[in-house]
Backbone atoms as SQL, in Angstrom:
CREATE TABLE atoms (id INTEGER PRIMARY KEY, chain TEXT, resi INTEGER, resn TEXT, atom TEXT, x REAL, y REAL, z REAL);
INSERT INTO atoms VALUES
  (1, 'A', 1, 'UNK', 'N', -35.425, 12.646, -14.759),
  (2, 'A', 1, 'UNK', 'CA', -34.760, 11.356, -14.682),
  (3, 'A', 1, 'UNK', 'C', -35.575, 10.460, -13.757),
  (4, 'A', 2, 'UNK', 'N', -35.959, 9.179, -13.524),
  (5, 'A', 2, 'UNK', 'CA', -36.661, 8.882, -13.419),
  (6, 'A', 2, 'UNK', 'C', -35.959, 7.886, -12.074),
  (7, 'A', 3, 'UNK', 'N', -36.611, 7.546, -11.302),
  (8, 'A', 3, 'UNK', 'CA', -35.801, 7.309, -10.261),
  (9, 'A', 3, 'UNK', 'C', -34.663, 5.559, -10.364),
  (10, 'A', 4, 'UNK', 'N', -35.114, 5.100, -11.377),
  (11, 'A', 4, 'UNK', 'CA', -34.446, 4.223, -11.291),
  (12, 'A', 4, 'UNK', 'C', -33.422, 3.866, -12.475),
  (13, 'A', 5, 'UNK', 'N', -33.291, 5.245, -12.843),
  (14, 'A', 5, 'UNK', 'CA', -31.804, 5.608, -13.465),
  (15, 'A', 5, 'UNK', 'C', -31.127, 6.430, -12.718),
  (16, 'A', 6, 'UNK', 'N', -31.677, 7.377, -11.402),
  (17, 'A', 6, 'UNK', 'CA', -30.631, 7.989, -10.654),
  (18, 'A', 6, 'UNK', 'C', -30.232, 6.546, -9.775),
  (19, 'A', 7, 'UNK', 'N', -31.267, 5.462, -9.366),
  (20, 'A', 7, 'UNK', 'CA', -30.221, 4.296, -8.533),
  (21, 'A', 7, 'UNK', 'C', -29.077, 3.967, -8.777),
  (22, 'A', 8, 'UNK', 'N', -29.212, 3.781, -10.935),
  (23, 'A', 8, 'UNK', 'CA', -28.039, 2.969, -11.524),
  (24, 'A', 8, 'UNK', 'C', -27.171, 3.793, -11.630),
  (25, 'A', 9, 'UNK', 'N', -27.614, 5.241, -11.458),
  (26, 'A', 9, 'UNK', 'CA', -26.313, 6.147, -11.862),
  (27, 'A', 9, 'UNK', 'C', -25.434, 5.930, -10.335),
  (28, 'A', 10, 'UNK', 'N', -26.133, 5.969, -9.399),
  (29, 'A', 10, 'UNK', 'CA', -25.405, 6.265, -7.784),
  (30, 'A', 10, 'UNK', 'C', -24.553, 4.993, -8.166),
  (31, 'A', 11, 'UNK', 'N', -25.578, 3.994, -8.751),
  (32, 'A', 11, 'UNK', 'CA', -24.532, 2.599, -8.376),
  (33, 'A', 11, 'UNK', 'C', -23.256, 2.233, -9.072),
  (34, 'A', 12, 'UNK', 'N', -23.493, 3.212, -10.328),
  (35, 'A', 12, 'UNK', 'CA', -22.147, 3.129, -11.338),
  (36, 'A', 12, 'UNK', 'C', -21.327, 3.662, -9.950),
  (37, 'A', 13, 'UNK', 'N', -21.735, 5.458, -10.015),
  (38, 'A', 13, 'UNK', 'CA', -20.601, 6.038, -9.012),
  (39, 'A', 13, 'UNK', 'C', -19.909, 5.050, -7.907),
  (40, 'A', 14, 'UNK', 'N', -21.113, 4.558, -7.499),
  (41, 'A', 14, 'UNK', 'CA', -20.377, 4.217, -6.039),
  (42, 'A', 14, 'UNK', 'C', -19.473, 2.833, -6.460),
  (43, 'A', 15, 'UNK', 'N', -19.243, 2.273, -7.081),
  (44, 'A', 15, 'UNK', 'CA', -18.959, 1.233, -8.083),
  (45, 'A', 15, 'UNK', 'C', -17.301, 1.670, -8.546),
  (46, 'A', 16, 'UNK', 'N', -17.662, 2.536, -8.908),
  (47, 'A', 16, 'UNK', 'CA', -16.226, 3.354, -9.410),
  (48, 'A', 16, 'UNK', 'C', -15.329, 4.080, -8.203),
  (49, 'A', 17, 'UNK', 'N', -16.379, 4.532, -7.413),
  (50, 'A', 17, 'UNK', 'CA', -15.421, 5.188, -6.349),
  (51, 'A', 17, 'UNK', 'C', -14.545, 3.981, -5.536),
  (52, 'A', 18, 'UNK', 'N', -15.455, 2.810, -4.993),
  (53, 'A', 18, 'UNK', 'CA', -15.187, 1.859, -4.599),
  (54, 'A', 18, 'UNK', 'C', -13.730, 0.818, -4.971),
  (55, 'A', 19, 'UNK', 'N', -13.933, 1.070, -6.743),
  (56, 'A', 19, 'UNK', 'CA', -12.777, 0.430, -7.244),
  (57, 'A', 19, 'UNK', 'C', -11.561, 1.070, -7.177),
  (58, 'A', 20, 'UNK', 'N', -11.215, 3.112, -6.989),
  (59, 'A', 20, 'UNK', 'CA', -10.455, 3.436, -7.044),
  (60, 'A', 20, 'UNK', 'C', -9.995, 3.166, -5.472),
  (61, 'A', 21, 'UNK', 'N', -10.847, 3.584, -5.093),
  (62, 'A', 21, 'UNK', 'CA', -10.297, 2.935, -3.280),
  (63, 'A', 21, 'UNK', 'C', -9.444, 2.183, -2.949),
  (64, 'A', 22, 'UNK', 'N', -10.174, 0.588, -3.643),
  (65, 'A', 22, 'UNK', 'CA', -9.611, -0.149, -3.363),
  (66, 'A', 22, 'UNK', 'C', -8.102, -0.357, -3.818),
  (67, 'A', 23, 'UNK', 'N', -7.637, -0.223, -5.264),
  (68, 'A', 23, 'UNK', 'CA', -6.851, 0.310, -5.999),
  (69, 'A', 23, 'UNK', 'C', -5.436, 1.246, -5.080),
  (70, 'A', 24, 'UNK', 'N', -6.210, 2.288, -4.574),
  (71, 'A', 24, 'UNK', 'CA', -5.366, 3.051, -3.485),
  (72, 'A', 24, 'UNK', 'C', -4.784, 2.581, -2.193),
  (73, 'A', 25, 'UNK', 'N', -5.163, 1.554, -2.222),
  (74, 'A', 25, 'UNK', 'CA', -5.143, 0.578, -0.621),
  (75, 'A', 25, 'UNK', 'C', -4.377, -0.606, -1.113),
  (76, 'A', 26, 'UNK', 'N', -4.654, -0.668, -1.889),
  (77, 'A', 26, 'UNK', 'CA', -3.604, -2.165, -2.255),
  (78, 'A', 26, 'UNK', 'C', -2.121, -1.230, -2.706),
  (79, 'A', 27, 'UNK', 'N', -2.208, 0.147, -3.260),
  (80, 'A', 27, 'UNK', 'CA', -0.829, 0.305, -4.218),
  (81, 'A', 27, 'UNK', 'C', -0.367, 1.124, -2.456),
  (82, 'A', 28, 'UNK', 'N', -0.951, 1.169, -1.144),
  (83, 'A', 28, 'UNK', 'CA', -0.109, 1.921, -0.266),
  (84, 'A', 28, 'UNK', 'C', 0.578, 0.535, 0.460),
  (85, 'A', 29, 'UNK', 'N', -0.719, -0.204, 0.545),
  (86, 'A', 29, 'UNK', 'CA', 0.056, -1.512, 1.477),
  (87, 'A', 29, 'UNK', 'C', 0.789, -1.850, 0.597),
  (88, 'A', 30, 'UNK', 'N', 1.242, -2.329, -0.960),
  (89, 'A', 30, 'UNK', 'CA', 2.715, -2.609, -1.396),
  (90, 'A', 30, 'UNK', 'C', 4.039, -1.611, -1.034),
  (91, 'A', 31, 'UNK', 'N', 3.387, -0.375, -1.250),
  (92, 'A', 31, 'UNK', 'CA', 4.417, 0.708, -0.660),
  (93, 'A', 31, 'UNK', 'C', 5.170, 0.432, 0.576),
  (94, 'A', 32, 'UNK', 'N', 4.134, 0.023, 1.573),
  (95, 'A', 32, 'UNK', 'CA', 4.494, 0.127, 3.158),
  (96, 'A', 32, 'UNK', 'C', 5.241, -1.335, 3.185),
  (97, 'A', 33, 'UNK', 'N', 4.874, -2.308, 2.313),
  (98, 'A', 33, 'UNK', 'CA', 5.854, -3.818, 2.595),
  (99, 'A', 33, 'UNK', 'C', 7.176, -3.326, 1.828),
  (100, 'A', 34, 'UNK', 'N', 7.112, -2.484, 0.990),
  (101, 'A', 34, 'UNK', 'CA', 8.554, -2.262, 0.144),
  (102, 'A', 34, 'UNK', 'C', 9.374, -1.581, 1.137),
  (103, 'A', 35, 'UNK', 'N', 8.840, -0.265, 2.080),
  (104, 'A', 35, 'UNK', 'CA', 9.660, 0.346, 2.679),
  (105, 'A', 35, 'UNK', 'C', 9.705, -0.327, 3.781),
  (106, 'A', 36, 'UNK', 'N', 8.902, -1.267, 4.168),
  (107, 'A', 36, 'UNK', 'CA', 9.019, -2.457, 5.663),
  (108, 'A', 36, 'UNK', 'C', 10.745, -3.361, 5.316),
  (109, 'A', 37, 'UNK', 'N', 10.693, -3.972, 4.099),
  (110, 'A', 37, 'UNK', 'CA', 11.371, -4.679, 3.626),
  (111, 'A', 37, 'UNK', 'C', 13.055, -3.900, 3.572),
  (112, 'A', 38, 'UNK', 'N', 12.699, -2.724, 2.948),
  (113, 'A', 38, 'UNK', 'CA', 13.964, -1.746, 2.812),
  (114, 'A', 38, 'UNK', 'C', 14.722, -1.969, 4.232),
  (115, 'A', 39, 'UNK', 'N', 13.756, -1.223, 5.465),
  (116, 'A', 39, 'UNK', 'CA', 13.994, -0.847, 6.398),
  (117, 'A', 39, 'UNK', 'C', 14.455, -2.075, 6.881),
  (118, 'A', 40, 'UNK', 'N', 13.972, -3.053, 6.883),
  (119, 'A', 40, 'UNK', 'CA', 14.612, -4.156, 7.368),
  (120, 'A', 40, 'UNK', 'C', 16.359, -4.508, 7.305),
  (121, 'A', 41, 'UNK', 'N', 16.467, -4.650, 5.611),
  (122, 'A', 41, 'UNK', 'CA', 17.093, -4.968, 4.785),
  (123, 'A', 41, 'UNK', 'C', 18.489, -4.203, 5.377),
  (124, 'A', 42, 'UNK', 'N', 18.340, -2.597, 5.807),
  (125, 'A', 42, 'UNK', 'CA', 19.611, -1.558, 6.320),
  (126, 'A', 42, 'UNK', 'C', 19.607, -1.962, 7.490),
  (127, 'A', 43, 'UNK', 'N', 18.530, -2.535, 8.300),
  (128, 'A', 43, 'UNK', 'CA', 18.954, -2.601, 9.557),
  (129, 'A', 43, 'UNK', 'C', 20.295, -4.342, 9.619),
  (130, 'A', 44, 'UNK', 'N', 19.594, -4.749, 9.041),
  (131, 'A', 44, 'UNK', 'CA', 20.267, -5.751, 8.922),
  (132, 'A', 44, 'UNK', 'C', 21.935, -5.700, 8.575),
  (133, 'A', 45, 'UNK', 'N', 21.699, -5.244, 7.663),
  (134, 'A', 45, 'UNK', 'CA', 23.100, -4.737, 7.144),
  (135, 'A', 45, 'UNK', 'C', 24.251, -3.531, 7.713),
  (136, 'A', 46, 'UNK', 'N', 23.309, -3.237, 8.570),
  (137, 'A', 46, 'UNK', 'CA', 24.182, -1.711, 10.204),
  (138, 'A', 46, 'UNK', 'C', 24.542, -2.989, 11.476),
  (139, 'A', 47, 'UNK', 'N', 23.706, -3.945, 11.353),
  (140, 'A', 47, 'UNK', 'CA', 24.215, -5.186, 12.546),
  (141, 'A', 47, 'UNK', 'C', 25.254, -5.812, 12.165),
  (142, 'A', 48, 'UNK', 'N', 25.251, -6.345, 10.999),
  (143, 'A', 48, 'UNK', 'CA', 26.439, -7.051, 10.063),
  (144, 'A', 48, 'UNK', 'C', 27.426, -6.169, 10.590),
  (145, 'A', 49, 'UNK', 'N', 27.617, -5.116, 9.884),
  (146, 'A', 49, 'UNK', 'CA', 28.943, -4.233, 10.045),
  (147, 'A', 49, 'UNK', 'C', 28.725, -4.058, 11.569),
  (148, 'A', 50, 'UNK', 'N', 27.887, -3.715, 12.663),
  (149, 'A', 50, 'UNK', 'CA', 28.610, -3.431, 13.781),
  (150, 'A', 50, 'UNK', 'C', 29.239, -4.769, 14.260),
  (151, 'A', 51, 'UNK', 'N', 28.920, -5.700, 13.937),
  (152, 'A', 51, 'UNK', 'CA', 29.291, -7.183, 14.466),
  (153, 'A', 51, 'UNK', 'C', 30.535, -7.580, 13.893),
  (154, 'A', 52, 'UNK', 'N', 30.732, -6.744, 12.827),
  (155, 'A', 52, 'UNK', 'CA', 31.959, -7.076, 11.947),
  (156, 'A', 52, 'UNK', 'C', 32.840, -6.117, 12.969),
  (157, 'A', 53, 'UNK', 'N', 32.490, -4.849, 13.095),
  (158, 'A', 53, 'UNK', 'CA', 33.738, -4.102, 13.954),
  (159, 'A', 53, 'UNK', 'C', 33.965, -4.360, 15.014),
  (160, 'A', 54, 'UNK', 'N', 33.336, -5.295, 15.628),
  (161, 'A', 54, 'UNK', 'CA', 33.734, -5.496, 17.290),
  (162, 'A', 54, 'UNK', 'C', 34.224, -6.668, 16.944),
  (163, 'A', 55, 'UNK', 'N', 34.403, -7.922, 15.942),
  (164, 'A', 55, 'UNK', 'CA', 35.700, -8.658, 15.550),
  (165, 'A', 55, 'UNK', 'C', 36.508, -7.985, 15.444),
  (166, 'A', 56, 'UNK', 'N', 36.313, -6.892, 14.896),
  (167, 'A', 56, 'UNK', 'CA', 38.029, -6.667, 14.017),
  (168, 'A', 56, 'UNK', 'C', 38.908, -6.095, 15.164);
């Protein structure tokens, strides 16, 4: 193989590895804003009700 088809081959690879990466990093940071958001969302809603029981 001649050396400047092992470049293009590294560069496919690294090309591809690169895209799954990135891919993996964007689908954890949506993960982490969904469960940011969740977590929010119960806390919010445990203040409501304690604020509601110290009216009642």
């Amino acid at each position: 193989m001649k050396q400047i088809d092992r470049i293009a081959k590294r560069e496919e690879t690294d090309r591809a590895a690169y895209e799954i990466l990135d891919k993996e990093a964007s689908a954890r940071e949506q993960k982490t804003d969904r469960l940011r958001k969740l977590r929010m969302s119960r806390e919010t809603e445990k203040r409501h009700k304690i604020d509601s029981d110290k009216t009642s």
